[in-house]
N, C-alpha and C positions, 0 to 999 in steps of 0.2 A: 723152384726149378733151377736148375746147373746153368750158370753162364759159360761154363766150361765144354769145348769143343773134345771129344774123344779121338781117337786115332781114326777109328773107320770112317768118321764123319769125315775126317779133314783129307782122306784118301780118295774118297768119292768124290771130293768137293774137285781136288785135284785132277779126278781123271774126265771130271764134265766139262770141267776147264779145257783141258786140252784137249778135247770132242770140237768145242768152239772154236778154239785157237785153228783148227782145219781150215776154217774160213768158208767152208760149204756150201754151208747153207744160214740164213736168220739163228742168232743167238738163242731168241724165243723159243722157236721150234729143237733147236735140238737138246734144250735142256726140258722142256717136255716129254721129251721122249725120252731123254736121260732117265730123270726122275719116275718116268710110267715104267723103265726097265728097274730100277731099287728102292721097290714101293716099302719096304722099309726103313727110308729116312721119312719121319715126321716133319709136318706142316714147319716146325720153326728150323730146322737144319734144313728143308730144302728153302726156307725166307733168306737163313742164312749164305748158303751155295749164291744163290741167284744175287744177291746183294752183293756180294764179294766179286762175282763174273762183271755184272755190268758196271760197276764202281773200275774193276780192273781194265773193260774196254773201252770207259770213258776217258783215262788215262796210261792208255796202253803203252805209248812212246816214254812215257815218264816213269813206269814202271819197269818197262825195260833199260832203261837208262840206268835207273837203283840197282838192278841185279845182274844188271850186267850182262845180259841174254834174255833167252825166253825158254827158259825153263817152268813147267807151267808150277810145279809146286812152290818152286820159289818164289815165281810170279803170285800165284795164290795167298801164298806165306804172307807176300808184303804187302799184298792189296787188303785183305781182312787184318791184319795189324793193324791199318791206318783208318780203318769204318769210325763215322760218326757212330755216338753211343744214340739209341738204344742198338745197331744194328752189329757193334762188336763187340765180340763174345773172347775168352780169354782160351788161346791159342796153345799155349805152353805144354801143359800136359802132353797136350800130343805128338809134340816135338822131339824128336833124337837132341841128343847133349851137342849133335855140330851143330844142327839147325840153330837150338839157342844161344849157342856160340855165335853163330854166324849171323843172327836176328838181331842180337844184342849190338854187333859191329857194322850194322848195316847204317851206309851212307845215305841217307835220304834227299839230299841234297849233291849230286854230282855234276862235274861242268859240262857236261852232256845236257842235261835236262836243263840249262837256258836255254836250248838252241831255241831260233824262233818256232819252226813247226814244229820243237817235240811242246813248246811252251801254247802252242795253239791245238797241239793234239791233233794233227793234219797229217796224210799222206804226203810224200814231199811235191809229191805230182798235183794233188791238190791246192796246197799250199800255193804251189807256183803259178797255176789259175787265177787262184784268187789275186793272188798279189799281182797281177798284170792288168787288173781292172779297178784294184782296189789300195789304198794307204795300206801302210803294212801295221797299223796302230788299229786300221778299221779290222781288217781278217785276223789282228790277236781277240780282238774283241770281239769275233763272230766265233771264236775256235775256243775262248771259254764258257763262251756263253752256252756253248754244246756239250760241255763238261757238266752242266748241272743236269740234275736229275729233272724232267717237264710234269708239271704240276697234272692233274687230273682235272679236267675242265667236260662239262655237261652241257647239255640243249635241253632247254625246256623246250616240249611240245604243250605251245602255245592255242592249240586249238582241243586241249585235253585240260589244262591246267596251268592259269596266271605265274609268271615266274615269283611272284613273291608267295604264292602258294606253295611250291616247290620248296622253296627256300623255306619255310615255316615247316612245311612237312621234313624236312633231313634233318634240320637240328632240334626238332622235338626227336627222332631217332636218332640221337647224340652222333649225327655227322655237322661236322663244323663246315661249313660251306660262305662268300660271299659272290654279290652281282661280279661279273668280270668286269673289265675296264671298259670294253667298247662295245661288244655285242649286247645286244638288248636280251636275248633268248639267251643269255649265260650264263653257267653257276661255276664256280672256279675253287674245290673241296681241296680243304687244309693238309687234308692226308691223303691215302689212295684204299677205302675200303670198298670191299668186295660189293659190289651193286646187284649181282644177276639176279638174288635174291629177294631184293628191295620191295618192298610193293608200287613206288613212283616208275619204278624202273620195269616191270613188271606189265605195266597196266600202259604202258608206254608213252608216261609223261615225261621219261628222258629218257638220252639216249647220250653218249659221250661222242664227245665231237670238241676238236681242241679252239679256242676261241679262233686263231686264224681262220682255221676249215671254215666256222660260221660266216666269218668278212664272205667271205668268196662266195658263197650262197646271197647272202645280206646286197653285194653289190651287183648281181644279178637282176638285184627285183624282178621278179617273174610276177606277171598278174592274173587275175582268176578270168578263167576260159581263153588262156592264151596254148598257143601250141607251144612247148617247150621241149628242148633235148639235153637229156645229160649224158654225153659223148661217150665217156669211158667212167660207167658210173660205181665200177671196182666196189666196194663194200658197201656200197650207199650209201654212207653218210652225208652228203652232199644234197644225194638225190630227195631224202627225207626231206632235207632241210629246205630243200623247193618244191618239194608237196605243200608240206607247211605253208610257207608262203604266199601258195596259189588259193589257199584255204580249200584244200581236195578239190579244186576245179576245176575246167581246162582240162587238157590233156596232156601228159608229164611220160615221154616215152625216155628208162634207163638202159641204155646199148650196154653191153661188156662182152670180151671175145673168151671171159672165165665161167665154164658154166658151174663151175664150183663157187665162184663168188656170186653167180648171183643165184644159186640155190640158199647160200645163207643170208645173203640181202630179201627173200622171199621171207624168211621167218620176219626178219625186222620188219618189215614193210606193216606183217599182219599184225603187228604191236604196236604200229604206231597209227594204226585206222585209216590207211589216206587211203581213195578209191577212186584214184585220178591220175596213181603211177603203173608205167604198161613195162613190165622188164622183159628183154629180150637181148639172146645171147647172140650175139655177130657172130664174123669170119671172120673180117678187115674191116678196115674204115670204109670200103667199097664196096659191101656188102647190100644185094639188091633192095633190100627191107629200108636201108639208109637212100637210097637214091630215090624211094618211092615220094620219099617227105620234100626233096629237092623245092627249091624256093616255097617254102608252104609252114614255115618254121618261126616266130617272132623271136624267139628268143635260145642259145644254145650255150652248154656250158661244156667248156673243154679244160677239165682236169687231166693233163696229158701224162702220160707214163715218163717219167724221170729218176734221176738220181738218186733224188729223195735226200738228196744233202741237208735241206732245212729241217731236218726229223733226226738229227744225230741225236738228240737229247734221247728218244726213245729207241734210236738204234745206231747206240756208238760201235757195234762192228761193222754196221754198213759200210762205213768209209777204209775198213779195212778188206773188207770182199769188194769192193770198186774197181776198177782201172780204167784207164785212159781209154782202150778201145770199147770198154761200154758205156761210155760218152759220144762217142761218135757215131756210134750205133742208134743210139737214143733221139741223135740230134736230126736226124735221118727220118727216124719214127715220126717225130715229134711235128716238123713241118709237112708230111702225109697227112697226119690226121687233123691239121688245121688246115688244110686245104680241100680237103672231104668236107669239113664240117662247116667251115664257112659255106658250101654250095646248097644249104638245108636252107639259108635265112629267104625270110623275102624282103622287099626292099622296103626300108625303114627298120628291121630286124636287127639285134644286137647280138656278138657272142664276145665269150670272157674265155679267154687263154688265161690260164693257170698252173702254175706247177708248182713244188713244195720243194724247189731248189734252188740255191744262193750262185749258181753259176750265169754266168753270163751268154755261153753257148747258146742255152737251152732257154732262156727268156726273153732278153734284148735281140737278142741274136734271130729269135725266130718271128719274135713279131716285125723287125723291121725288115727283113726278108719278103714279107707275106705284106706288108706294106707299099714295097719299093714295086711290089707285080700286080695290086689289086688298088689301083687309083677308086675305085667306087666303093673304098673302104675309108669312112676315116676313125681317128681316133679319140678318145672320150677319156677325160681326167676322172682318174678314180676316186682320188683323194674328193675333189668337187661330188660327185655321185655318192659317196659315204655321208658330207658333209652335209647334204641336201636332203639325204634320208634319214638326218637326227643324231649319226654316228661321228662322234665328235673326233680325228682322229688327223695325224701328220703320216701322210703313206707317199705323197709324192702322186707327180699325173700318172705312172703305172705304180699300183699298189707295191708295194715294198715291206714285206713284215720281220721281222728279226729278232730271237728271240732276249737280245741284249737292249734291245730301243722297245719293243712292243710287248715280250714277255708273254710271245707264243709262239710258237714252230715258227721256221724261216716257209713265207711265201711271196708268190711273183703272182699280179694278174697284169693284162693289160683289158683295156674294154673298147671294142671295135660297132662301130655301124655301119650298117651296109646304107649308101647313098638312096633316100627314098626315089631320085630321077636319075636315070642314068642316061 
């Protein structure tokens, strides 16, 4: 087979590109839809396409820096030039005699691309965030740490099949897989192949789920025949993973205000056998169905809708469709529905504020908020509650996951209890 790229490939490749570069909508999606519209590029020129986009918007300021604009072909040009092998393919051919003129004398290195946030790959508005809470040596090192591509990390269901079963079952199916670092339920695969197919995956001994997600579920402990709520339980993955735990017990109600997401959390659900999770699509966090549970709650989990700054590894354009005012927007949200959701617990009841964001706003910011108004609330070291539970891990008394210190998606929990006497 030709390592060699054609002209029409590299045309297409260029004009998905600049589909993305709109800023629109998810990178994901609209090269799905790209590719459903020129069903005749093949499996390897669309592996190619997509590798060359997300390699490009993991280091977009740096690339625009090399060419000196954003131009998307030349953008394209320089980003598939620069792929790791196996994933670069040889360019040339397809090239006009200026393009290899102009490829040949390409700077790769320009005084521009030191700056510090093209060098951390940030928004400058980000950047500047960060750096007001944080060393500027710490935020280089959260902003390359986003430049790498995030490994493919799995949950064993645990009440289907022992994780060393799992494990023995993927690499007898020549997938190279080992335990992840912390999570006990984790399988952490060398490459990224296709799973839907799997029969572990199938029969729903796993399910993907990035080892952070796990922590957040893991530090919950939810027990069997406790009332439990997962606030905003968006794809379920979470919510699974506190099925699981409750060993299908108790009563496990998932809220979400998408009833598209939780029409396809209904499929997962019936794959992974639990008969103890109740899904149900809200309005608001003040939605009558939630106030019925009012104080009658032990335990709630509030994955709240955020930035999703700690997930740039799986979505380097997010931080380029962000801005300032949907941060503010968010931060607004985000203290609503911790303040609904805490009114579910009863007393001695625990809940875990969570978000998959490295801002400060939207973590510190809202639990000591929701602190400084709710004296019959105190707060609970996570790191100690990890460490009690067998999970041997450095997160700090509010969880702190990073993917340059932890080596999984950036996340925040804090873990509150409501005073058993008030």
């Amino acid at each position: 087979m030709s390592d060699r790229v054609n002209a029409g490939v590299l045309a297409l490749g260029c004009a998905g590109l600049e589909q993305v570069l709109a800023f629109r909508a998810p990178a994901d999606a609209v090269l799905r839809r790209f590719f459903k519209e020129h069903a005749q590029l093949g499996r390897r020129d669309r592996g190619f396409i997509a590798e060359t986009v997300f390699a490009l918007l993991r280091r977009f300021s740096y690339y625009s820096a090399v060419v000196r604009g954003r131009d998307a072909r030349r953008l394209f040009i320089a980003a598939a030039s620069t792929l790791p092998a196996p994933e670069r393919r040889d360019l040339i051919p397809a090239l006009t005699l200026a393009e290899r003129q102009w490829l040949t004398a390409l700077d790769y290195e320009p005084p521009t691309a030191r700056a510090a946030d093209v060098v951390a790959e940030l928004p400058h508005w980000l950047f500047a965030r960060l750096r007001a809470t944080l060393p500027q040596a710490d935020v280089l090192a959260i902003g390359k740490a986003m430049q790498r591509a995030a490994p493919l990390d799995l949950r064993v269901n645990t009440l289907l099949a022992a994780r060393e079963q799992a494990l023995a079952a993927l690499r007898e199916s020549g997938i190279e897989a080992e335990p992840t670092r912390y999570s006990p339920l984790g399988l952490r695969l060398a490459g990224k192949p296709a799973l839907e197919k799997h029969p572990l995956y199938l029969s729903g001994q796993l399910e993907v789920q990035d080892e952070g997600s796990q922590l957040l579920g893991l530090l919950l402990a939810p027990r069997r025949r406790e009332m439990v709520v997962d606030f905003c339980a968006g794809a379920g993955g979470k919510t699974l993973l506190l099925g699981q735990l409750m060993r299908s017990e108790g009563r496990l109600y998932a809220f979400d205000v998408s009833e598209r997401r939780m029409l396809r959390f209904r499929k997962r659900l019936a794959r992974a056998r639990l008969s103890n999770v109740h899904p149900e699509v809200i309005a608001h966090e003040n939605d009558t169905r939630i106030k019925r549970l009012s104080g009658k709650v032990h335990r709630v989990l509030v994955d709240a809708p955020c930035t999703g700054t700690g997930t740039l590894r799986r979505n380097p354009d997010l931080k380029w469709r962000l801005s300032e005012s949907d941060l503010d927007d968010l931060v607004a949200k985000q203290a609503a529905i911790l303040e609904a959701a805490a009114r579910l617990l009863q007393p001695g009841g625990r809940i875990e504020y969570a978000t998959c964001s490295v801002l400060r706003e939207e973590n510190d910011g809202i639990v000591d908020d929701f602190l400084a108004r709710h004296p019959e609330y105190v707060e609970l070291d996570c790191g100690r509650a990890l460490n009690e539970a067998g999970i041997a891990i450095d997160c700090g008394a509010r969880l702190r996951l990073m993917p340059h210190t932890h080596r999984t998606d950036g996340f925040f929990a804090a873990l509150l209890e409501r005073r058993a006497s008030e």
